[in-house]
C-alpha positions in Angstrom: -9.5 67.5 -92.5 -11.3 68.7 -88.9 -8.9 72.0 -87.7 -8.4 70.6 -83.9 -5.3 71.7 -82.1 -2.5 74.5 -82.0 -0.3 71.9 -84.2 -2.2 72.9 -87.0 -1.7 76.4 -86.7 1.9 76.0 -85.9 2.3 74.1 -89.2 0.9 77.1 -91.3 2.7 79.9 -89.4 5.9 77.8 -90.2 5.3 77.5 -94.1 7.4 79.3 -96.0 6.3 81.1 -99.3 9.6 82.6 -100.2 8.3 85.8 -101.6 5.3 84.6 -103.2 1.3 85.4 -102.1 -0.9 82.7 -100.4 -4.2 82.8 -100.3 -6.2 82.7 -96.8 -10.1 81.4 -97.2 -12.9 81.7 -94.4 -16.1 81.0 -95.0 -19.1 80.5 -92.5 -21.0 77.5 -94.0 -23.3 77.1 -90.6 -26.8 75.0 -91.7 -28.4 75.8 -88.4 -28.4 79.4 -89.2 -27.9 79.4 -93.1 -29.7 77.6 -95.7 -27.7 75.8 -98.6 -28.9 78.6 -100.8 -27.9 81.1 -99.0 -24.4 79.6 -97.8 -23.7 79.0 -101.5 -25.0 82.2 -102.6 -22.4 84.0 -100.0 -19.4 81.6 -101.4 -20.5 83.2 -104.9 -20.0 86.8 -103.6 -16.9 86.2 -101.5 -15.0 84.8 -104.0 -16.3 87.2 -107.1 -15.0 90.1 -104.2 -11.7 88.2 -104.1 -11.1 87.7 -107.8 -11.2 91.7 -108.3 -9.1 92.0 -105.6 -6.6 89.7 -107.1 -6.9 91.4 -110.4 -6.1 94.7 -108.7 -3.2 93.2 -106.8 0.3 95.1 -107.2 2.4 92.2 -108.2 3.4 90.1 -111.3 1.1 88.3 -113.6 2.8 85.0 -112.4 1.9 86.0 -108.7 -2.0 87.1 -110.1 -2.7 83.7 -112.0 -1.3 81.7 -109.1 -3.8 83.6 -106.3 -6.9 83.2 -108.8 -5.8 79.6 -109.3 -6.4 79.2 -105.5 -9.5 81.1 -105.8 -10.7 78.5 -108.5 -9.6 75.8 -106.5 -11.4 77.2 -103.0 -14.5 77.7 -105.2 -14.7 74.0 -106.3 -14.0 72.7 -102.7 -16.4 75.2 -101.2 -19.1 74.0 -103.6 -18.5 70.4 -103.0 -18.6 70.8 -98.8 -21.6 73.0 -98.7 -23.4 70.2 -100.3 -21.5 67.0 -98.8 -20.8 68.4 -95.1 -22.2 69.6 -91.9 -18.9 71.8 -90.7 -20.3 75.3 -89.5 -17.3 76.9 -91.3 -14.4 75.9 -94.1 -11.1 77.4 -94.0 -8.5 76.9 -96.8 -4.7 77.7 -97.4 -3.7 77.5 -100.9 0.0 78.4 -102.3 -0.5 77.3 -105.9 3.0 78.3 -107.0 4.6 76.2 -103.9 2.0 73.4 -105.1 0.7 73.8 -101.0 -3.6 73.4 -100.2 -4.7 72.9 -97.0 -8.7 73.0 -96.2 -10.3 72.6 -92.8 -13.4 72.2 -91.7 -13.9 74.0 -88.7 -16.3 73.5 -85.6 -17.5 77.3 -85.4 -18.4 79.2 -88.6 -15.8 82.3 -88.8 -16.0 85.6 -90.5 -16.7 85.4 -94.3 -12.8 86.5 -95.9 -10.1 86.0 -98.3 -6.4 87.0 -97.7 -3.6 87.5 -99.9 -0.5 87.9 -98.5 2.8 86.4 -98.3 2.3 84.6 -95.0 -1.1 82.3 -94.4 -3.5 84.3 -92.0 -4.0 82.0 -88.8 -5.6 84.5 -86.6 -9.3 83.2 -86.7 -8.1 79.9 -86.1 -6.0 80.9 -82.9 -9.6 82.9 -81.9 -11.7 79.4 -82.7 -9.5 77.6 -80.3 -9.8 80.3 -77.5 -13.5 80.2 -78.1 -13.6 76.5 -77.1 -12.1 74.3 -73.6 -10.5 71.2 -73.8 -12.6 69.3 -70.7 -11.3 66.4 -68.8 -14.5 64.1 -68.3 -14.3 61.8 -65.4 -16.9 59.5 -64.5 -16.5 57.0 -61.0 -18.8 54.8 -59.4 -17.8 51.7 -57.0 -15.9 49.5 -59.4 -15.0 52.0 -62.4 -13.4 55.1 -63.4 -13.7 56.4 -67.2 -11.8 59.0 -68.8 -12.7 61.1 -71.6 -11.0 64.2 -73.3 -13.7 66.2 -75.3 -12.2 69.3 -77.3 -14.2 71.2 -80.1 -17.5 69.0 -79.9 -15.5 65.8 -80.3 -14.9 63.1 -77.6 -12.2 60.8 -77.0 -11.5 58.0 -74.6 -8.7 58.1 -72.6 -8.7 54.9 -70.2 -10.6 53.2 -67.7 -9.7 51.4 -64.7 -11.6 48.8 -62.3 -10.7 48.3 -58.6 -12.6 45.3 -56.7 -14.6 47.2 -54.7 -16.8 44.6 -52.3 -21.0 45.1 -52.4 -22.3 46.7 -49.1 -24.0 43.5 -46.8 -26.1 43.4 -43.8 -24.1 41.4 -41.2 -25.2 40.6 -37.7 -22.8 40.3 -34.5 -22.7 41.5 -30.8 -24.1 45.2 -31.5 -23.2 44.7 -35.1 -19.6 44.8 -34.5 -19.0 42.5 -37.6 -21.0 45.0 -39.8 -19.0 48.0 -39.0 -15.8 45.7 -39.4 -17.2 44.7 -42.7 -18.0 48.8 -43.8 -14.6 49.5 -42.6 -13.4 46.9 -44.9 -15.2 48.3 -47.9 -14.7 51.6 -47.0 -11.0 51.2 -47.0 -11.2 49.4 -50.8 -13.5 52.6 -51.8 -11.1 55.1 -50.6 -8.2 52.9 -52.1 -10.0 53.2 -55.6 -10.9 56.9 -55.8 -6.7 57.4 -54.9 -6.0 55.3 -57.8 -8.6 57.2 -60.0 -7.3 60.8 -58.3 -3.5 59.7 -59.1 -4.4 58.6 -62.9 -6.2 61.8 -63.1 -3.0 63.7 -62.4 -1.0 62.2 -64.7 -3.2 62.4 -67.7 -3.5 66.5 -66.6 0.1 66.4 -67.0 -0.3 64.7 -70.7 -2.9 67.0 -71.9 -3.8 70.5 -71.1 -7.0 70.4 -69.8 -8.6 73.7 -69.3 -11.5 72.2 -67.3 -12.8 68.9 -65.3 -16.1 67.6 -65.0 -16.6 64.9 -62.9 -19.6 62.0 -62.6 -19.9 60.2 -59.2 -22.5 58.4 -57.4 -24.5 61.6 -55.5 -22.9 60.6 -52.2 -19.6 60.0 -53.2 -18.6 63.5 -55.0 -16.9 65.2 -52.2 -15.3 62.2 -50.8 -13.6 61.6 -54.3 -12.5 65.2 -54.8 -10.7 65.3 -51.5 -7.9 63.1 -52.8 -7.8 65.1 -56.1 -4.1 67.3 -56.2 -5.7 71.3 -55.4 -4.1 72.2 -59.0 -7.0 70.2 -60.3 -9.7 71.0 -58.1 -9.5 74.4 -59.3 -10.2 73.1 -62.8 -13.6 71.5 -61.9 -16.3 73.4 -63.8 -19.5 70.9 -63.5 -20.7 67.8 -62.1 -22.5 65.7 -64.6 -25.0 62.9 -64.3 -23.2 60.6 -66.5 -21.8 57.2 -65.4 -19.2 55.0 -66.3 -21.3 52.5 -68.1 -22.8 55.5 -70.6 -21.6 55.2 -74.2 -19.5 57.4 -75.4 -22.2 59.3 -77.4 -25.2 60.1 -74.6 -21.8 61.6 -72.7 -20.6 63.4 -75.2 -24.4 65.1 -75.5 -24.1 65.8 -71.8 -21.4 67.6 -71.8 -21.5 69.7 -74.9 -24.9 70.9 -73.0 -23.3 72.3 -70.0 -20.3 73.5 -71.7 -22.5 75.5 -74.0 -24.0 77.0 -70.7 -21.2 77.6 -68.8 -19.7 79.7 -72.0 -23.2 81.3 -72.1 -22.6 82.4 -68.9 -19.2 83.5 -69.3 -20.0 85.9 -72.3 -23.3 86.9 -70.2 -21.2 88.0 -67.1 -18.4 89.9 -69.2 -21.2 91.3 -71.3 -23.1 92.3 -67.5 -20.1 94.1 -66.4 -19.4 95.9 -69.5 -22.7 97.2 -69.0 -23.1 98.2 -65.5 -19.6 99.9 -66.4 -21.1 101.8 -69.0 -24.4 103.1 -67.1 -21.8 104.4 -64.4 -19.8 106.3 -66.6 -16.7 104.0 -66.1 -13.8 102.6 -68.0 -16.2 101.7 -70.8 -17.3 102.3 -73.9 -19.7 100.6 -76.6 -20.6 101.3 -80.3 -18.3 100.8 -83.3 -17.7 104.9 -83.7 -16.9 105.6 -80.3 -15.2 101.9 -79.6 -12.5 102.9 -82.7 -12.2 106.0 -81.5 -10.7 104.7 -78.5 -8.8 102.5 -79.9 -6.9 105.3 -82.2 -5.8 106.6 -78.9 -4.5 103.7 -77.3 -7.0 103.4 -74.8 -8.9 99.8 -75.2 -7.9 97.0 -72.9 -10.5 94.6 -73.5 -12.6 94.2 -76.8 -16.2 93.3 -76.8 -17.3 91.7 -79.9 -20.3 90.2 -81.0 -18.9 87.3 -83.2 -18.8 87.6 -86.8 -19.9 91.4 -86.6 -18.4 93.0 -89.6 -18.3 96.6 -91.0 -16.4 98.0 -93.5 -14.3 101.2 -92.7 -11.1 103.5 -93.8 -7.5 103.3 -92.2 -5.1 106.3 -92.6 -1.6 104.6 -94.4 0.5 106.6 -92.1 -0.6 106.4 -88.8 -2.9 103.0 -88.8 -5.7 104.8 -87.2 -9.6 103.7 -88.4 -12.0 105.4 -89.2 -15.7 104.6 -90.1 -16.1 107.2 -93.0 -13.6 110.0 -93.0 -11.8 110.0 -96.6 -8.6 111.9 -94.8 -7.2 111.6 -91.6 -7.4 114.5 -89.6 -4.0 114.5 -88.0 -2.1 114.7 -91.1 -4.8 115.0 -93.9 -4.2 112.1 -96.4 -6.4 110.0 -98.1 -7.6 107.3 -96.1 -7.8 103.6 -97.5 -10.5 101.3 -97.7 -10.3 98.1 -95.4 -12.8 95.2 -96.1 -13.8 94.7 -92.2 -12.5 97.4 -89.6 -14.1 95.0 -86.9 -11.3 92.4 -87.9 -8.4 95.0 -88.1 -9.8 96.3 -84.6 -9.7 92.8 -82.8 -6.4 92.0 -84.8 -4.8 95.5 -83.1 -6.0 95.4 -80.0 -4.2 91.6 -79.9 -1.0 93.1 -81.1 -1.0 95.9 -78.6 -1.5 92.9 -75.8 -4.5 93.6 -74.9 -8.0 90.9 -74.8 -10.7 90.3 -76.9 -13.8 88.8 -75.8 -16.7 87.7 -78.8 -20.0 86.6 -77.5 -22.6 84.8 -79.9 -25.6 86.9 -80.5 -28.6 87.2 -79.4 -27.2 89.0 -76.4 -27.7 92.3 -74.1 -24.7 93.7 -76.1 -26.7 94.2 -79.3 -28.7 97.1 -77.6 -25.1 99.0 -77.6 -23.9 98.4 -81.3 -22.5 94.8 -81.0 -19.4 96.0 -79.7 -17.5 97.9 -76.7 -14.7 97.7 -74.9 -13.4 98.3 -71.1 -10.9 100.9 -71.6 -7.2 101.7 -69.5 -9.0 105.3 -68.8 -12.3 106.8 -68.2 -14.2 107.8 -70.9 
């Protein structure tokens, strides 16, 4: 099953385990940046990692077997869709001893993980679906108005309607009087149409949550259209697209995942800009993992800055839940630290909890020159 909407999530938050542990599988299976090998090699290690986990697991044995039956079972469907699907990433929910599996592919490959716990872990899928926008794609011309909602690389149509817009003629007359009655006549049936395409386009805003319009006229039409669009949706137009109303589905499709893929290339380029030019200044900024945690102990992060899927391991103290790259005690109250798989996750996770926002930009980018990682902070640094 494709992982699409907040539904999804809402239905694994919900599920109850009544005491017992669930197992939580992520696993980045991208081909355009992995090979087979490679991908299936990394499943190996994941979920060898997991089974000593599980065997190290403070519960009963009935709790154990139950866990490494879902290990078993992830390893058999992970082997299967590396070599059967194109997904960049898999995710699976497994609750043997509620007799509860759930897999996903998933549009964006995620950090490699598994979680045991008594609740499923959504929180990669809630970051997946912030990482993408659900676009409204409208395309006019004289006669037609199409509809499309696209939403994780996926389009689907929404409606279409016609209006019987008359062809532009040459007329003759006393000064051409009867050719600027005739314009008038089918300029009146134009405006006419782009109202009934502006009103339809309000009401499917209100039916779906678009985060963002793109809109397709004819090149001399665009601003005419868009003044009878409600305000609350011209804010919401992100890009003007070439596509018409007669394109299939498909060539549209590949239009707009194009410009949505710059206009989030941008996004990530302009946070990752002023993050920067913050830093050079000596602002509210910081950047590398060691100082970027540091910051964090102290309460002091606002925004995260992540390059996604950059993992470290690290230490966290028991008592106070502060991280730590290396330190084997904490220095405020001098007990052994504990070991945590991926201090990058537990960072973004916190900084969530504590209301703050986290930002993850795909890599190659200017960020890498400052450890993959910063943050704008509440404070000067």
């Amino acid at each position: 099953m494709k992982f699409q909407d907040r539904s999804q999530i809402e239905a694994l938050a919900k599920f109850k385990s009544q005491g017992d542990l669930v197992t939580s599988f992520y696993m980045d299976t991208d081909k355009g940046r992995m090979s087979k090998k490679e991908i299936g090699t990394a499943l190996k290690s994941l979920l060898n990692e997991a089974r000593t986990r599980a065997g190290e697991l403070s519960a009963g044995k009935d709790k154990i077997d139950a866990v490494l039956r879902d290990l078993d079972r992830a390893a058999e469907y992970g082997a299967q869709t590396v070599q059967g699907s194109n997904a960049a990433g898999l995710a699976v929910f497994s609750a043997s001893q509620r007799d509860f599996w759930q897999p996903f592919e998933l549009p964006h490959g995620p950090r490699n993980r598994v979680v045991f716990d008594t609740n499923f872990y959504v929180r990669p899928l809630a970051s997946i679906l912030d990482k993408y926008s659900r676009v409204c794609v409208l395309l006019v011309d004289r006669r037609e108005a199409v509809w499309y909602d696209v939403l994780m690389g996926e389009i689907k149509f929404l409606d279409k309607i016609q209006s019987d817009v008359p062809k532009r003629v040459k007329e003759g007359g006393f000064e051409g009087t009867a050719e600027k009655k005739i314009e008038r006549h089918i300029d009146a049936h134009l405006q006419d149409h782009h109202k009934k395409a502006a009103q339809r386009t309000f009401e499917l805003s209100k039916k779906i949550p678009f985060d963002w319009i793109f809109i397709g006229t004819e090149e001399n039409h665009g601003a005419e259209f868009e003044s009878h669009l409600h305000r609350y949706l011209c804010d919401k137009i992100k890009a003007h697209v070439h596509s018409r109303p007669a394109d299939s589905p498909a060539k549209v499709l590949q239009e707009v995942l194009e410009v949505e893929t710059r206009l989030k290339k941008a996004e990530e380029e302009e946070i990752v800009g002023k993050l920067i030019t913050e830093l050079e200044r000596g602002g509210r900024a910081t950047s590398g993992l060691r100082d970027t945690v540091r910051r964090l102990n102290q309460f002091e992060v606002q925004t995260l800055v992540v390059t996604h899927n950059f993992s470290r391991p690290g230490r966290v103290c028991p008592t106070h839940k502060f991280f730590y790259l290396d330190d084997f005690k904490c220095p405020v109250d001098d007990k052994k630290t504990e070991i945590v798989q991926d201090l990058v996750d537990e960072a973004i996770e916190t900084v969530l909890k504590r209301g703050g926002t986290v930002r993850q930009v795909e890599p190659p980018s200017k960020l890498d020159r400052y450890g993959g990682i910063g943050a704008f902070l509440k404070y000067k640094a």
